[in-house]
N, C-alpha and C positions, 0 to 999 in steps of 0.2 A: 358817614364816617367809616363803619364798617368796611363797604364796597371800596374807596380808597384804600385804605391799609390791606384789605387783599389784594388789589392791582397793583401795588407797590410793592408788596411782595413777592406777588407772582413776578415783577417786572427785574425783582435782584433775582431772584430764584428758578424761575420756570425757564422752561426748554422750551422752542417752540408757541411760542403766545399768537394769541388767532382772536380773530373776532369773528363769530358767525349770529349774521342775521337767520332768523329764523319766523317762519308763522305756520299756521297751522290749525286745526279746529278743538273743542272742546266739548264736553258734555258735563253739565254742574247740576248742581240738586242743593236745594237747604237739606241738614239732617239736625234732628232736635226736635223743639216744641212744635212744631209741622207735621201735619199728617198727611196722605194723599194726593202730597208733589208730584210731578214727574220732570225728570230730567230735559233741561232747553238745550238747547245745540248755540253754539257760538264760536268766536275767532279768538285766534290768541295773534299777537307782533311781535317783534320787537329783536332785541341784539345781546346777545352775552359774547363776554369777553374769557377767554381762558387761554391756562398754560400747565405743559406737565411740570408736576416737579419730579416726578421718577416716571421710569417706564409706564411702572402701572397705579398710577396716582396722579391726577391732575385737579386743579379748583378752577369753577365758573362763576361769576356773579354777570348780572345780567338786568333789563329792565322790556320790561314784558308790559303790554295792554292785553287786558283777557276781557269778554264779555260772560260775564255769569250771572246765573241766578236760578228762577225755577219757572215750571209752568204751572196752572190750576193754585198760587196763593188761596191758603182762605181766605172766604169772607170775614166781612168784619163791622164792626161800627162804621167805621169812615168809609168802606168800597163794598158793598153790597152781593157783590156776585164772586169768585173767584178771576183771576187776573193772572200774566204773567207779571214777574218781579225782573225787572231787568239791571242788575251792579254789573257795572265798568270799574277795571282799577286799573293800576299803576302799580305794578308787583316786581320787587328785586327780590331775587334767587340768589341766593349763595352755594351753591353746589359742591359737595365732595365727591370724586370721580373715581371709584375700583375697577381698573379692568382686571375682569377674570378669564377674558379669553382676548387676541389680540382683535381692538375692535370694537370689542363689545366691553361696555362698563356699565357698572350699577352706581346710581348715586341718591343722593340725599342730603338734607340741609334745611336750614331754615330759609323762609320767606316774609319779606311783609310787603304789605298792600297797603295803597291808598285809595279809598274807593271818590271818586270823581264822577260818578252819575248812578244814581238811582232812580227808576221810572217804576210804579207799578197801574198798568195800563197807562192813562195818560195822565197819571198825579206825581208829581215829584216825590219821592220817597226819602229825600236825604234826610230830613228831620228827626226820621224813623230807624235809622242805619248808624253804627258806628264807622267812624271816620277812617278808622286802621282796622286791618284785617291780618292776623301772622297765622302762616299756616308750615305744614313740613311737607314738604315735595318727596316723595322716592319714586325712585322707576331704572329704568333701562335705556339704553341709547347705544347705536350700532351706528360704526362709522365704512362706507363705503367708500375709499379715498376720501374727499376733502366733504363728502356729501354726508351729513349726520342724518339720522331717525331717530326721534327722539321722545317716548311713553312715560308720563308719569304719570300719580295719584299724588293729588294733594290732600291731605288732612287736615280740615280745619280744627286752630287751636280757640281760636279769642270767638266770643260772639259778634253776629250779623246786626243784629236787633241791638237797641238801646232799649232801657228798663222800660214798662207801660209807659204812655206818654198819652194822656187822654182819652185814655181808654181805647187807645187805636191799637197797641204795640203787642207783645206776648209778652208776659216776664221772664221766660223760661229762655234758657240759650238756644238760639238756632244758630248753626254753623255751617260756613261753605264746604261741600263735597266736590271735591274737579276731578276729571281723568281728561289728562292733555295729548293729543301725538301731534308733532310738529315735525318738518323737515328744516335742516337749517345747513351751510356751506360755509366752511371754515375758511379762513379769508388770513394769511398769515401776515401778520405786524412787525 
């Protein structure tokens, strides 16, 4: 509902309206009740839609597939050795766009995720995972003609983990850590 009422906005409002596919790689980490993760490497997809509303102000919402998670999981009751944790989602960005030089803008926004697959090693993990994931994106993005680069850090807000679940779970929050760079080409609507 959100993402609508900003496209409708943007669609009275905005100069300029684009859609740029984009993908790109990622490096994620749980941070929280985890100790001696290390960062998994993975892909990001997907499409945002934007438009300026002034020179140097524009909004993006958008619908991204990211693969995140971590390497060396502990062990545990239920998987014995360490493992990688692998979450897939479905994340819309809503982005707010400062340029402070022409070209170059800093943004920021919320996000939420759907997460759509959890694997750790070869066990299904979804049981173990909450369903939605919101986190706050900032970073940086430099536009070469129609060509973007595009650097964020996400902050995870909500937890990964659901409460103990049989003794398998952590009680404590663990949360997603991302740092994304993607390149992605504005495509004007």
């Amino acid at each position: 509902m959100i993402a609508a009422l900003m496209v409708a906005s943007l669609s009275a409002n905005a100069q300029g309206m684009y859609a740029k596919p984009m993908a790109g790689a990622v490096m994620t980490n749980l941070v929280g009740d985890v100790n001696d993760t290390k960062m998994l490497f993975g892909a990001v997809g997907g499409m945002e839609v934007g438009g300026n509303i002034t020179k140097m102000f524009a909004l993006t919402g958008g619908l991204l597939f990211t693969m995140q998670g971590c390497k060396d999981y502990p062990a545990d009751d239920f998987i014995n050795t360490p493992t990688t944790l692998h979450l897939n989602y479905l994340s819309i960005p809503l982005l707010a766009n400062v340029y402070v030089l022409p070209g170059l803008a800093i943004k920021a926004g919320p996000q939420v995720g759907l997460l759509v697959k959890a694997k750790r090693g070869d066990a299904n993990y979804m049981d173990f995972c909450q369903k939605f994931d919101f986190s706050v994106p900032v970073g940086l993005s430099y536009e070469i003609g129609d060509a973007v680069i595009d650097a964020r850090y996400n902050i995870g807000v909500t937890k990964v983990n659901k409460d103990d679940i049989h003794g398998f779970g952590f009680k404590d929050p663990m949360r997603n850590s991302l740092i994304m760079l993607t390149i992605g080409y504005k495509v004007p609507m």
